[in-house]
TORKE-711107 format. One record per atom (N, C-alpha, C, CB): x, y, z; residue in one letter. Coordinates in pm, whole numbers, padded with zeros to 5 digits, always signed. Glycine has a CB too. Example, Ala and Ser with C-alpha at 12.3 -4.5 7.8 and 13.67 -1.06 7.14 Angstrom:
+01319-00569+00780A;+01230-00450+00780A;+01320-00330+00780A;+01131-00447+00905A;+01285-00225+00708S;+01367-00106+00714S;+01290+00003+00787S;+01408-00060+00572S;
This chain:
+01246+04268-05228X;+01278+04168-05128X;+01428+04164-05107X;+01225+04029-05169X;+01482+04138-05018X;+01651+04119-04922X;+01615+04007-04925X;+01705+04187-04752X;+01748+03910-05009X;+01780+03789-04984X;+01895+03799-04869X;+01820+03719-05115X;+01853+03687-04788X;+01955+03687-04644X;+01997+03571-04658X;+01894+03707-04486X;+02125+03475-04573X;+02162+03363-04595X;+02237+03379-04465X;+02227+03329-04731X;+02239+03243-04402X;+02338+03286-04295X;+02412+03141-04260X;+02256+03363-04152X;+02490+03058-04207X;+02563+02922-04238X;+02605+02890-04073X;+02717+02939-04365X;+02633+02798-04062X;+02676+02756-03935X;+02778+02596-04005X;+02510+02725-03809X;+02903+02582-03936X;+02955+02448-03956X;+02992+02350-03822X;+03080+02469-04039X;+02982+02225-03860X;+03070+02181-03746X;+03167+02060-03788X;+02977+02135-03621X;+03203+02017-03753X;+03353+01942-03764X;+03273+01780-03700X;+03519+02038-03630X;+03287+01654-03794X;+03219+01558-03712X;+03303+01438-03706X;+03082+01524-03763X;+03314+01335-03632X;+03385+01248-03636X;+03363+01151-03678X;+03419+01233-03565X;+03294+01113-03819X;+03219+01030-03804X;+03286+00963-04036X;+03022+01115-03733X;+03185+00885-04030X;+03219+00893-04243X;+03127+00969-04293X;+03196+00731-04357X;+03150+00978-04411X;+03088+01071-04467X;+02958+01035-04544X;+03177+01127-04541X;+02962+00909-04578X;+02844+00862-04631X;+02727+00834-04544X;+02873+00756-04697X;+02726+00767-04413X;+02623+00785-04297X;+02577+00904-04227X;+02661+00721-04203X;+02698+00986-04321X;+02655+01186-04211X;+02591+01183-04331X;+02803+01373-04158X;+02628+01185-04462X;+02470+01224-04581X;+02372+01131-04553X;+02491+01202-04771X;+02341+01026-04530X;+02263+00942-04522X;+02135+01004-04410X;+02346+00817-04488X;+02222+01046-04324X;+02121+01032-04167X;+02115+01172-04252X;+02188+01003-03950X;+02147+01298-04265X;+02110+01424-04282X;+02027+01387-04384X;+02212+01529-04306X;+02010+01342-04494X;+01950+01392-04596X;+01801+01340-04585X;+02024+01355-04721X;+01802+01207-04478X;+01702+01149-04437X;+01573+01294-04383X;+01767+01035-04315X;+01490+01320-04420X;+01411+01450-04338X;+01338+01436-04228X;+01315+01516-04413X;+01271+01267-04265X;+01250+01250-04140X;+01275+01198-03973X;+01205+01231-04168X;+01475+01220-03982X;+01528+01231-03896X;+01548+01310-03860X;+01584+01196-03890X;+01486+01462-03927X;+01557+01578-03835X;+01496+01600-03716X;+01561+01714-03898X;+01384+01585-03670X;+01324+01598-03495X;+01447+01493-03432X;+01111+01512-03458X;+01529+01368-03495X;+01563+01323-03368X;+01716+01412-03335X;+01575+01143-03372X;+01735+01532-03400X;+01852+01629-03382X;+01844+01775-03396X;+01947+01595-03468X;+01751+01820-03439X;+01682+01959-03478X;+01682+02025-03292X;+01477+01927-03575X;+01594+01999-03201X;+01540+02042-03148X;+01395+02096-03146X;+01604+02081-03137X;+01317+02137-03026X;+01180+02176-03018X;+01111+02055-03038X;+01138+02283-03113X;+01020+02117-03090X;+00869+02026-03140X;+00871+01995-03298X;+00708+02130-03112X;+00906+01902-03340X;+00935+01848-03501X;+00837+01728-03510X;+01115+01790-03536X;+00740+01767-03592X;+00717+01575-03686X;+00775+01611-03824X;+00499+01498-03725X;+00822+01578-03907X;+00842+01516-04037X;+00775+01419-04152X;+00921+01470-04013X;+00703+01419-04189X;+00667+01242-04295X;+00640+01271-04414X;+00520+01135-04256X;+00724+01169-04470X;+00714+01179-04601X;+00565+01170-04689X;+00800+01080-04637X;+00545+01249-04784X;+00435+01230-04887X;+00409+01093-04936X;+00462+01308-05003X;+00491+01046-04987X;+00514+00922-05090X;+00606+00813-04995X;+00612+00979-05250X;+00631+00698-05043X;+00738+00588-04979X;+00827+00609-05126X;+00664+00389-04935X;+00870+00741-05220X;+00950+00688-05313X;+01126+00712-05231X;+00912+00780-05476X;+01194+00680-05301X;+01343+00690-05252X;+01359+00860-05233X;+01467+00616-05380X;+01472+00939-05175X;+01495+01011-05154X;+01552+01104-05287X;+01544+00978-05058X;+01538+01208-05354X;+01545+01232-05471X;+01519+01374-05487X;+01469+01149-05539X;+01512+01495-05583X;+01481+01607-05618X;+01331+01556-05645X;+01572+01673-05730X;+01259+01663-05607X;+01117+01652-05616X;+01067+01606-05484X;+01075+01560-05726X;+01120+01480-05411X;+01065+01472-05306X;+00987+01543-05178X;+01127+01436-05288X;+00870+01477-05163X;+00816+01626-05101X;+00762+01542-04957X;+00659+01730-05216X;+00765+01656-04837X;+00695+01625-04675X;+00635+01716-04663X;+00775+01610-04541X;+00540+01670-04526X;+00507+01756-04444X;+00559+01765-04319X;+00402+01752-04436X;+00551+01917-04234X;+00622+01853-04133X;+00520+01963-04023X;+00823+01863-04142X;+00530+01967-03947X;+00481+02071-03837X;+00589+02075-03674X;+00300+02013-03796X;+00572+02185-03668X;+00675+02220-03579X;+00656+02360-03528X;+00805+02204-03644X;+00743+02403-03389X;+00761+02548-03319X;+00791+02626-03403X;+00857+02567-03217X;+00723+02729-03379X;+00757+02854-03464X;+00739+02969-03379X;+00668+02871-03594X;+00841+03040-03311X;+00812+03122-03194X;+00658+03041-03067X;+00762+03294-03284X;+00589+03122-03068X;+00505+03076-02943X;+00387+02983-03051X;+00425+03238-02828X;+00403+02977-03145X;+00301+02868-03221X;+00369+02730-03249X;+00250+02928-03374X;+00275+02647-03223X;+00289+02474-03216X;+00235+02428-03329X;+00210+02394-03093X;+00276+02302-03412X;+00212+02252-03491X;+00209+02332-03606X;+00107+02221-03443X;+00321+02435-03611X;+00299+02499-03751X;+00324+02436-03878X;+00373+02607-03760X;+00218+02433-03993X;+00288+02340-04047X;+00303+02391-04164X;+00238+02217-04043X;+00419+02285-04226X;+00519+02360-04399X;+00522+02208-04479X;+00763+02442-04363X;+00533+02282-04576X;+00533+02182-04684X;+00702+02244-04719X;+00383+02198-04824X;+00743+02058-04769X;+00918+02051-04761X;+00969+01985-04895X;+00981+01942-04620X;+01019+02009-04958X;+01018+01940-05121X;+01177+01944-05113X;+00931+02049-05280X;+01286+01883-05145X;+01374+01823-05201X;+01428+01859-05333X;+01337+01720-05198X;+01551+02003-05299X;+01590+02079-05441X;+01735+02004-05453X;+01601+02280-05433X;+01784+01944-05372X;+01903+01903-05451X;+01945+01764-05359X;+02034+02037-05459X;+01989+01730-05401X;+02042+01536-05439X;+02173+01534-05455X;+01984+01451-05599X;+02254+01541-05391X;+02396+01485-05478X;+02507+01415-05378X;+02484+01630-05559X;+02484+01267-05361X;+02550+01230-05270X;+02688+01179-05287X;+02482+01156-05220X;+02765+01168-05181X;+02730+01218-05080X;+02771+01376-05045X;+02770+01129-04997X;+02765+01480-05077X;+02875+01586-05094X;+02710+01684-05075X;+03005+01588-05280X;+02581+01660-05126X;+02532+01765-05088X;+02369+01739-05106X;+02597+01880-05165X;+02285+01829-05015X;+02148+01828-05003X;+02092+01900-04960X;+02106+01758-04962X;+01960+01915-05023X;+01907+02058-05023X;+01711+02045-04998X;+01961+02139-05202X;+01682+02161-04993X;+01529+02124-04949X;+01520+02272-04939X;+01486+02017-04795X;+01334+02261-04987X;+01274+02402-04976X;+01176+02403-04848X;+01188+02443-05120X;+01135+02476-04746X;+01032+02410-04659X;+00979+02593-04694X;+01081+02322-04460X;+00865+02559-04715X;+00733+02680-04751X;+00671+02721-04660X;+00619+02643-04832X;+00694+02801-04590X;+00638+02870-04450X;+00527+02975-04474X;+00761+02951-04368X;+00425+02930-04410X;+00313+02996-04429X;+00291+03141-04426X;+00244+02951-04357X;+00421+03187-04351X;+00360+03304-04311X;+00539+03405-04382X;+00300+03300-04092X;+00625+03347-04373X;+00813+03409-04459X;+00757+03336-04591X;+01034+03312-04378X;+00744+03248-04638X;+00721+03209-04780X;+00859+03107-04758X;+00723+03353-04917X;+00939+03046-04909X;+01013+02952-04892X;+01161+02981-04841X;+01007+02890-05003X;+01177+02889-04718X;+01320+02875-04683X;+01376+02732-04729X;+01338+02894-04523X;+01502+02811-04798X;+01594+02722-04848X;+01696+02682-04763X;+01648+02767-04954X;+01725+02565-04739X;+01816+02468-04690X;+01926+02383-04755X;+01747+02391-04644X;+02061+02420-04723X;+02139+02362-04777X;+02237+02296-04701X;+02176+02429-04852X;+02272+02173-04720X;+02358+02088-04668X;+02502+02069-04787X;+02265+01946-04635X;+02628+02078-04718X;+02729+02033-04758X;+02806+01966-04691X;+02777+02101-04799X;+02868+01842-04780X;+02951+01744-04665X;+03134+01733-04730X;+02855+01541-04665X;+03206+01744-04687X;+03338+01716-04693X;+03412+01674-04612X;+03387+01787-04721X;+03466+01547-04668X;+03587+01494-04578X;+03705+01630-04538X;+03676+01355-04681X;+03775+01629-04418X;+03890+01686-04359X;+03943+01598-04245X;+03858+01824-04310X;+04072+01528-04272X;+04141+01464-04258X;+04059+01387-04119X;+04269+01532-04264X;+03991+01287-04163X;+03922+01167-04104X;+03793+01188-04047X;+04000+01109-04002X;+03775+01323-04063X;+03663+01383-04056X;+03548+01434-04112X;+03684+01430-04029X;+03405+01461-04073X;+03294+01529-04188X;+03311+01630-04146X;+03138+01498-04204X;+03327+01779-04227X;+03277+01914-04223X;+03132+01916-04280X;+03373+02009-04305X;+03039+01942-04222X;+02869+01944-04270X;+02882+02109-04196X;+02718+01787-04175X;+02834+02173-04349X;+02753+02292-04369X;+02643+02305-04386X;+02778+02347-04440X;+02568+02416-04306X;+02426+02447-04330X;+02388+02599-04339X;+02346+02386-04219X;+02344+02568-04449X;+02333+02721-04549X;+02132+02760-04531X;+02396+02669-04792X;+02130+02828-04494X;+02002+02863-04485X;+01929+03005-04524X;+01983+02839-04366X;+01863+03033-04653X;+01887+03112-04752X;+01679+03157-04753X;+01988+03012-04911X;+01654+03291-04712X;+01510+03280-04736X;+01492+03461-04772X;+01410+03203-04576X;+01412+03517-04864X;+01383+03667-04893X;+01280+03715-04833X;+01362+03699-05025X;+01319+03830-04758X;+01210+03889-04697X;+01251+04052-04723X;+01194+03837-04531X;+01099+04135-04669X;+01087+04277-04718X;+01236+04363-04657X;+00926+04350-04649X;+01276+04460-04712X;+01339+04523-04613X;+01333+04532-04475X;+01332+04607-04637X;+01168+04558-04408X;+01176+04575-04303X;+01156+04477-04189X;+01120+04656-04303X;+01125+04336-04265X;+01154+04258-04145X;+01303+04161-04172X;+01009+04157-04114X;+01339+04200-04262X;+01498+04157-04299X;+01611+04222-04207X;+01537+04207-04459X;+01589+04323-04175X;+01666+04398-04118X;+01602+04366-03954X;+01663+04552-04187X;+01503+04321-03848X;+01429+04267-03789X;+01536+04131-03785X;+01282+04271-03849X;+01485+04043-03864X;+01579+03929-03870X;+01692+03965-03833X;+01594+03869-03989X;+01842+04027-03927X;+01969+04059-03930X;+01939+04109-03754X;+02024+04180-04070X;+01922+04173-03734X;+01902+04262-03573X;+01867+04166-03449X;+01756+04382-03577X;+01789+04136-03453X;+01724+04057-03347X;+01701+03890-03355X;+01593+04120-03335X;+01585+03881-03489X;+01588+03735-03501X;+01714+03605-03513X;+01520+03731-03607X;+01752+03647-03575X;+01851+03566-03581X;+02027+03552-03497X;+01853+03582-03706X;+02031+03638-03468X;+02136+03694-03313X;+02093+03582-03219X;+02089+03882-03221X;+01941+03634-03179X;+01890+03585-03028X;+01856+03480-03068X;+01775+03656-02943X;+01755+03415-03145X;+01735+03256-03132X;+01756+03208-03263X;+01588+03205-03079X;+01799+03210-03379X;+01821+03208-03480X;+01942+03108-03482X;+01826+03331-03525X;+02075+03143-03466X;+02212+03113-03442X;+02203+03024-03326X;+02301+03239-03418X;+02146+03062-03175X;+02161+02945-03096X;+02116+02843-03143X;+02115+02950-02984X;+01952+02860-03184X;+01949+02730-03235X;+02015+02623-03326X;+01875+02735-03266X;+02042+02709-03466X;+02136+02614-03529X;+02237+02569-03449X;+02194+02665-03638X;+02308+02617-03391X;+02405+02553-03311X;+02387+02458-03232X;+02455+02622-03249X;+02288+02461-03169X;+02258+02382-03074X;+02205+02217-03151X;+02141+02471-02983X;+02123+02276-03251X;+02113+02148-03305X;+02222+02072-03368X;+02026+02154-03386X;+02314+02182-03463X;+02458+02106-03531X;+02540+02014-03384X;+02597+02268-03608X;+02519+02056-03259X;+02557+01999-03148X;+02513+01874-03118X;+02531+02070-03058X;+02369+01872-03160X;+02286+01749-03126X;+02315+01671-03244X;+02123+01773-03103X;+02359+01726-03355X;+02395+01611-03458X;+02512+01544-03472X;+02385+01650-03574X;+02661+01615-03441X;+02732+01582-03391X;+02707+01477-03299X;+02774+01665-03364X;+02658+01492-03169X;+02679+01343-03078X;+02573+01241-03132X;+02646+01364-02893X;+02462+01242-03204X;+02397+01172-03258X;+02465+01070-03353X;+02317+01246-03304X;+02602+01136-03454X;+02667+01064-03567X;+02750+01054-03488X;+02698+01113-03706X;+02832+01053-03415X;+02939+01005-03334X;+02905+00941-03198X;+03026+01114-03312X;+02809+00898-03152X;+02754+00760-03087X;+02688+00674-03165X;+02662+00777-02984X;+02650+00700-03302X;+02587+00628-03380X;+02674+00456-03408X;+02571+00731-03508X;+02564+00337-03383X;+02682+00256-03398X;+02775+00220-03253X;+02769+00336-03504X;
C-alpha cells in the first residue's frame, strides 16, 4: 500500500478557541464542507477520542454513501483528528491543526489515507488535482466566512 497525505491551509480571522470548537464539532461539517453531508453522532457523550458518527454523503456520482467516523485525537484547542472508514478506500484520516498568527487562526487540514499503487498514483494524477484540492479549498473558503460572520 502508498500512504498519500495531502494538506490545504487557510488564514482565519477569527479566536482560536471557537475555530476548534465549531471544527471539531462533526456535526457541523455539512454546514461548511460542501455537497450532500448528514453527520450524527452515535452517543450524546462529550466530544473526546473514541467518539464515534455516522455520516452519509457524495462520493463521486453516489449519494448517501455512508462511513463510519470515530475521533483519533482531542487536544484543544491546538488539534483534532478523526478516522472516517470508507467502504470502498478503507480509513481516511483527518487532521486538524489550529495556531494563533498574529490575531489570527491558521487551521490545517491534513488528510492522510493508503491505497494500492495503482489507484494511488490515479489519485496523485487525476483524483485529487481535479476535484480533490478544489474541493478542500472550496470548503476551507466556506469555513472561513462561516467563523468570520459568526457572531
Amino acid at each position: 500500500m502508498t500512504s498519500i497525505t495531502r494538506s490545504v491551509q487557510i488564514l482565519i480571522n477569527t479566536n482560536l478557541q471557537p475555530a476548534f470548537d465549531y471544527v471539531s464539532d462533526l456535526t457541523k461539517h455539512p454546514e461548511w464542507s460542501g455537497g450532500e453531508l448528514k453527520i450524527e453522532a452515535v452517543s450524546s457523550e462529550p466530544i473526546q477520542v473514541g467518539k464515534e458518527y455516522v455520516s452519509k454523503g457524495e462520493f463521486a456520482i453516489q449519494k448517501e454513501r455512508p462511513n463510519r467516523l470515530k475521533v483519533t485525537e482531542f487536544e484543544p484547542p491546538h488539534k483534532f483528528g478523526f478516522v472516517a472508514n470508507d467502504p470502498t478506500i478503507g480509513d481516511v484520516f483527518h487532521t486538524f491543526t489550529f495556531s494563533e498568527k498574529e490575531n489570527h487562526v491558521l487551521i490545517t487540514r491534513a488528510i492522510r489515507l493508503n491505497l494500492n499503487p495503482f489507484m494511488a498514483f490515479g489519485f496523485a494524477l487525476f483524483v485529487y488535482p481535479l476535484t480533490g484540492n478544489p474541493s478542500m479549498k472550496r470548503a476551507f473558503r466556506n469555513l472561513k466566512a462561516r467563523l468570520e460572520n459568526a457572531d
